[in-house]
LONUVEX-665569 format. One line per 5 residues: their letters; for each residue x, y, z of N, C-alpha, C, O. Coordinates in nm, 2 decimals. Atoms other than C-alpha are relative to their C-alpha. Last residue first. Layout:
A> X,Y,Z,X,Y,Z,X,Y,Z,X,Y,Z  ...
This chain:
XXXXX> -0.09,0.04,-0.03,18.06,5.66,-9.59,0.05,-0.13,-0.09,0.15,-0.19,-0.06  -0.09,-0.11,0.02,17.80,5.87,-9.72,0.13,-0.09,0.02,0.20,-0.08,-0.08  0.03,-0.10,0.13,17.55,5.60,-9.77,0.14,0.12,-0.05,0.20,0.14,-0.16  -0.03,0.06,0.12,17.62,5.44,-9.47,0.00,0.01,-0.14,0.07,-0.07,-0.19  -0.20,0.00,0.02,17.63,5.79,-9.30,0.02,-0.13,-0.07,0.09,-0.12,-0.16
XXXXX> -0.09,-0.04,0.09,17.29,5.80,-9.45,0.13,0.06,0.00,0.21,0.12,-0.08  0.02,0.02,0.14,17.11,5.50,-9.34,0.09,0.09,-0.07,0.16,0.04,-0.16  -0.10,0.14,0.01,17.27,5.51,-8.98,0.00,-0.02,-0.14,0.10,-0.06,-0.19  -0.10,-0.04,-0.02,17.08,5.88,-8.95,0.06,-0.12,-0.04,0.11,-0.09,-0.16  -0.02,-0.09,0.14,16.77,5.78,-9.10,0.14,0.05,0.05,0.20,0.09,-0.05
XXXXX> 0.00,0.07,0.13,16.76,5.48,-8.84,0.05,0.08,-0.09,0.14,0.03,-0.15  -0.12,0.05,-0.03,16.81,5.73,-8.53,0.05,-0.06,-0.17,0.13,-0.02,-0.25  -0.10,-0.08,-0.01,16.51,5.93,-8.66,0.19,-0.08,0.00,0.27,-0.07,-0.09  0.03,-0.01,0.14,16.30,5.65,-8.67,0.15,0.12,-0.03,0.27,0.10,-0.08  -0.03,0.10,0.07,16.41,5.57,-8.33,-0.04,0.01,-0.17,-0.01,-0.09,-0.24
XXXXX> -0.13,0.05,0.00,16.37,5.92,-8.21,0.08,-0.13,-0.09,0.17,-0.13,-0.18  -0.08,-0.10,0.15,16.05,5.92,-8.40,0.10,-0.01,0.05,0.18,-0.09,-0.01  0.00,0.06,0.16,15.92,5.61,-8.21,0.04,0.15,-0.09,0.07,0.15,-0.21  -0.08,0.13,0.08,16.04,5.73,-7.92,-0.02,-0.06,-0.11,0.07,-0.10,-0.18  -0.10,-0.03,0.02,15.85,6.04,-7.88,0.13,-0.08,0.00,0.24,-0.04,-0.04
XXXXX> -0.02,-0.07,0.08,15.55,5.88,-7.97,0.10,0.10,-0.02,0.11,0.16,-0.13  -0.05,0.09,0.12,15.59,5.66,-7.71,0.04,0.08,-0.14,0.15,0.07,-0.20  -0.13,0.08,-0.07,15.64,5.97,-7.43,0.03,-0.11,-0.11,0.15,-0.11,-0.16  -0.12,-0.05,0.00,15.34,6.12,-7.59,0.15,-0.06,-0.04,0.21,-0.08,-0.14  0.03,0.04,0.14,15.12,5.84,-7.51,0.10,0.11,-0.12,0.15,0.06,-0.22
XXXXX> -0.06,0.12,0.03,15.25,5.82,-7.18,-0.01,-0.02,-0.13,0.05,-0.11,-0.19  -0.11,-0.02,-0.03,15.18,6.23,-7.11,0.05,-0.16,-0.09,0.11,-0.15,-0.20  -0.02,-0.07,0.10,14.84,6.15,-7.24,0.15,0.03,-0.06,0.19,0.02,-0.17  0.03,0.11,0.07,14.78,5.90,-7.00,0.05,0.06,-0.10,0.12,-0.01,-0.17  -0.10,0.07,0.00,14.92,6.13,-6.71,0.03,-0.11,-0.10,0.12,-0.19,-0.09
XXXXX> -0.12,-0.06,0.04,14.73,6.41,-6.84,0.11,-0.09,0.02,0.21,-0.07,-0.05  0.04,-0.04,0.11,14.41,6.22,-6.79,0.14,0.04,-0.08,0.17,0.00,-0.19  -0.04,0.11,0.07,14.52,6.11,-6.46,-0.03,-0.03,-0.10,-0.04,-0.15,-0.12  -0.17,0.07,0.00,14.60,6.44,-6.35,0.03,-0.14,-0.04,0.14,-0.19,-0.08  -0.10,-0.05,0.11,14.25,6.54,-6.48,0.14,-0.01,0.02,0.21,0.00,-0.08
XXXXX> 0.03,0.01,0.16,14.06,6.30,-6.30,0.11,0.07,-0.10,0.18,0.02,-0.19  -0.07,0.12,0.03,14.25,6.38,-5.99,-0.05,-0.04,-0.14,0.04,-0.04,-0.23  -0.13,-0.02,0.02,14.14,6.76,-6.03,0.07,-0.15,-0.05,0.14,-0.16,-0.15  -0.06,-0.05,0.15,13.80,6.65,-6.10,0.11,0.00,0.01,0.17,-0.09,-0.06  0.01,0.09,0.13,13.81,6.47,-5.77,-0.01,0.07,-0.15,0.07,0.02,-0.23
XXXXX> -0.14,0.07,0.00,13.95,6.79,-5.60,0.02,-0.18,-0.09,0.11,-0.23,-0.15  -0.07,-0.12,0.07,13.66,7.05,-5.72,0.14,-0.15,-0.01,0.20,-0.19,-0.11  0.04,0.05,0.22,13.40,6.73,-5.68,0.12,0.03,-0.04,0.19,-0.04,-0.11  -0.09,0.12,0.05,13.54,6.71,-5.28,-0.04,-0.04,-0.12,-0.03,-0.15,-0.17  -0.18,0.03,-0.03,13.54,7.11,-5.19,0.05,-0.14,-0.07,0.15,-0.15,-0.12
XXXXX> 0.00,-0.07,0.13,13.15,7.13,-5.20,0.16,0.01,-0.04,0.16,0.04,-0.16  0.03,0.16,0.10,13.16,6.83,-4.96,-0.02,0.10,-0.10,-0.04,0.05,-0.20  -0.15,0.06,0.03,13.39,7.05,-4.71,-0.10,-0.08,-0.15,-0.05,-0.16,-0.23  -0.04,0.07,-0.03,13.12,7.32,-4.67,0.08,-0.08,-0.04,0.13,-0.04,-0.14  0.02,0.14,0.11,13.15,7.65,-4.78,0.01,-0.11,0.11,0.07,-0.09,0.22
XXXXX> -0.05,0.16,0.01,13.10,7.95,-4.54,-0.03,-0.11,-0.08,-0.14,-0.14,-0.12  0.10,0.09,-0.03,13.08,8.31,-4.64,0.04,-0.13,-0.02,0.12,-0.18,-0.10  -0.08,0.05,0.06,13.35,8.59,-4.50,-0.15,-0.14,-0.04,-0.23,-0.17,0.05  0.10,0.15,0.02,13.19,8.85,-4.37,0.04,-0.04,-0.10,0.05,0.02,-0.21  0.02,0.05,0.20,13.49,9.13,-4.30,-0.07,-0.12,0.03,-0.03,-0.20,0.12
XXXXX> 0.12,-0.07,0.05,13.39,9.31,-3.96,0.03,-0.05,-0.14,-0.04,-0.01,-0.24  0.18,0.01,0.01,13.53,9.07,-3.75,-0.09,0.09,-0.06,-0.21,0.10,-0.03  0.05,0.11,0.06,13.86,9.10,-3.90,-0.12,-0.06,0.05,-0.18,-0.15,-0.02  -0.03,0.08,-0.06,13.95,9.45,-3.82,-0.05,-0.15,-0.07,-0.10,-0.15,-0.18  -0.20,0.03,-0.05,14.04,9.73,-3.99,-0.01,-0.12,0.06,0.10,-0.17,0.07
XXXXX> 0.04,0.16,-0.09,13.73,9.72,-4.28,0.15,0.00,0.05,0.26,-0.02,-0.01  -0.01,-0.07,-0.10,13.81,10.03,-4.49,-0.11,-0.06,0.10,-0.23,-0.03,0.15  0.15,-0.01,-0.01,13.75,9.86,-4.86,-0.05,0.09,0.16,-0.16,0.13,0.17  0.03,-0.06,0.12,14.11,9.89,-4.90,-0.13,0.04,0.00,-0.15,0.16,-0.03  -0.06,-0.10,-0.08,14.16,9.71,-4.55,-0.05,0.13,-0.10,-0.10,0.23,-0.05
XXXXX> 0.07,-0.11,-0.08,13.94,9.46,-4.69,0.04,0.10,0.02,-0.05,0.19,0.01  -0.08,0.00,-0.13,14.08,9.38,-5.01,-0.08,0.10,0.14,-0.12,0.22,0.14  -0.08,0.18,-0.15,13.88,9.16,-5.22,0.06,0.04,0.07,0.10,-0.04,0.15  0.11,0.05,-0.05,13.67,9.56,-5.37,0.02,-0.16,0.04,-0.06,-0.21,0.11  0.09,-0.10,-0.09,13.97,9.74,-5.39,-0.11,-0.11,0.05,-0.09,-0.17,0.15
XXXXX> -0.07,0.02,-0.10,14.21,9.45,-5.57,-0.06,0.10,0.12,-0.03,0.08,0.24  -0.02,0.12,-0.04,13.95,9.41,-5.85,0.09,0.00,0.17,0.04,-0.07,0.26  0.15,0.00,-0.05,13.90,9.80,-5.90,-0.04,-0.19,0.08,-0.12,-0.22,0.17  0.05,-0.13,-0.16,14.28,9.85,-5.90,-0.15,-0.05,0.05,-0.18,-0.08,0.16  -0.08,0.02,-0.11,14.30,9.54,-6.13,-0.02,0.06,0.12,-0.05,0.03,0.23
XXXXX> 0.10,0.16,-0.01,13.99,9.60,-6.38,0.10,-0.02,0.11,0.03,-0.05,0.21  0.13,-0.02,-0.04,14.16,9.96,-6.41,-0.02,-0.11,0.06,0.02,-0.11,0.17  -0.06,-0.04,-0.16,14.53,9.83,-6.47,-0.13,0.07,0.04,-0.12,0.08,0.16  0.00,0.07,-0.05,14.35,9.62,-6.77,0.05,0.02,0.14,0.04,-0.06,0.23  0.09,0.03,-0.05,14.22,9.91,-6.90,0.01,-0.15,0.09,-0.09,-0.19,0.16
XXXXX> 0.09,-0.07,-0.12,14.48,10.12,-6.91,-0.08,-0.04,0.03,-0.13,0.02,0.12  -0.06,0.02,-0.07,14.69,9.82,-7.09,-0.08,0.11,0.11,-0.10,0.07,0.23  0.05,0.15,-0.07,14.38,9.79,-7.29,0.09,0.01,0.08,0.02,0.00,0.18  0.11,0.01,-0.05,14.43,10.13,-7.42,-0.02,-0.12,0.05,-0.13,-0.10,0.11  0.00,-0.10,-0.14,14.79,10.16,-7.46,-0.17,-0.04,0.06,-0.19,-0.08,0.18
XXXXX> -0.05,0.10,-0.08,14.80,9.81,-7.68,0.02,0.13,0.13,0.05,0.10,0.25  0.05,0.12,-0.03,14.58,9.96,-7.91,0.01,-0.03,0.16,-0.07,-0.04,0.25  0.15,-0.04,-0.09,14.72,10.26,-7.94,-0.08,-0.05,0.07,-0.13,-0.01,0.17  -0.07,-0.10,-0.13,15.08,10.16,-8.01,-0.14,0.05,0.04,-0.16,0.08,0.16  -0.03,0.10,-0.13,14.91,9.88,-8.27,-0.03,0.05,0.13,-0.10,0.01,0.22
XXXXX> -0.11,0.05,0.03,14.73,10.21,-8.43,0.00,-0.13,0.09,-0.08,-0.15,0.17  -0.02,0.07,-0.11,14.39,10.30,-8.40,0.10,-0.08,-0.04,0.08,-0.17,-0.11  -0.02,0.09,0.09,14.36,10.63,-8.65,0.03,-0.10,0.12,0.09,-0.04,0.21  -0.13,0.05,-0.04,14.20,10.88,-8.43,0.03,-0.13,-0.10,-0.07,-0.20,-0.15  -0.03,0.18,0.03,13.90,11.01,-8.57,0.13,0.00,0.00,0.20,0.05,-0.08
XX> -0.11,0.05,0.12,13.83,11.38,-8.44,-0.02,-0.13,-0.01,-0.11,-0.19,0.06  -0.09,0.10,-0.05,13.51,11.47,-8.24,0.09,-0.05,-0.12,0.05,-0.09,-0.23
């Protein structure tokens, strides 16, 4: 067996074939028709109930109002350097001017 030297261009071929593998074989085995299931009583589909459903959407809220605090803190901190900012501007057209 030779030794290939593993270039970038090599690299990035091989994972790209591997990531259209993991896809084909992903999109075979969630699609029924693919899987050779024509109708829809023959795909078993399994039941959740709704209370496994209401953590997934309380975390979510948690994290929108996580991000919305974050966002605000942000938001200051992008005013206070504007305004710092502004200042160093006034300082050195007075300066220049």
């Amino acid at each position: 067996m030779a030794i290939r030297k593993l270039t970038p261009e090599l690299l990035r071929k091989i994972v790209l074939e591997e990531k259209n593998k993991m896809l084909r074989e992903a999109a075979i085995s969630n699609d029924p028709v693919a899987s050779g299931k024509d109708h829809p009583s023959d795909v078993d589909v399994p039941e959740v109930d709704a209370d496994g459903y209401a953590d997934t959407l309380a975390h979510e809220i948690d994290h929108m109002k996580a991000l919305k605090i974050h966002e605000q803190r942000l938001t200051a901190k992008l005013r206070e350097i504007q305004e710092a900012k502004k200042r160093l501007r006034e300082r050195v057209s007075k300066k220049i001017g």
